[in-house]
N, C-alpha and C positions, 0 to 999 in steps of 0.2 A: 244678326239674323233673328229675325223671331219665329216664335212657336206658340200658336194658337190652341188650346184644346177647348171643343163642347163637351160638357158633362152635360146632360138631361135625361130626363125620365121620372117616375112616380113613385120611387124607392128612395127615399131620403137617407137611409143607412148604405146604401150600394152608391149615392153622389158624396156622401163624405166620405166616404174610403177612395176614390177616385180621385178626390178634390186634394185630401193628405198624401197620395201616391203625388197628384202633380206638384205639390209643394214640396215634398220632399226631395225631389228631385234638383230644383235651385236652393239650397239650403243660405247661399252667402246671397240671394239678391233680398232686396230688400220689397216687400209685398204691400201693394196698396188697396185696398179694400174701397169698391167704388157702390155705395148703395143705388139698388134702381129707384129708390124713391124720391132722389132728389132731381131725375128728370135728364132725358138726355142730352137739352142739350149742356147741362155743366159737368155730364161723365163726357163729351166731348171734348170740353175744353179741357177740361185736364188731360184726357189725352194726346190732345194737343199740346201743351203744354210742356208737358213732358219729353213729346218727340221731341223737342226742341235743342234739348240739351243731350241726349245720346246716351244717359245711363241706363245701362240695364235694368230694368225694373219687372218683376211679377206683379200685375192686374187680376184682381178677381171680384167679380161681379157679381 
């Protein structure tokens, strides 16, 4: 099943505390850090990629 959260907003201090609540939460997955400046479409493919094989993973953008 997945579970999508938006952090956004103009408070940099109020989206890391949000962003460490959502990570703390899966503590045993394993977190892939997908920068937006490499363009979307190769954070695409990796998420494709990924779906492919079915392991749980945290994504964060």
């Amino acid at each position: 099943m997945a579970h999508i959260q938006l952090i956004y907003g103009d408070e940099p201090q109020l989206i890391e505390e949000e962003k460490r609540k959502f990570l703390s939460a899966y503590p045993d997955l394993p977190v892939t850090v997908l920068d937006d400046e490499v363009g979307p479409q190769k954070i695409s493919e990796k998420l494709c990629e990924d779906s492919l094989f079915g392991d749980q993973k945290v994504f964060c953008l």
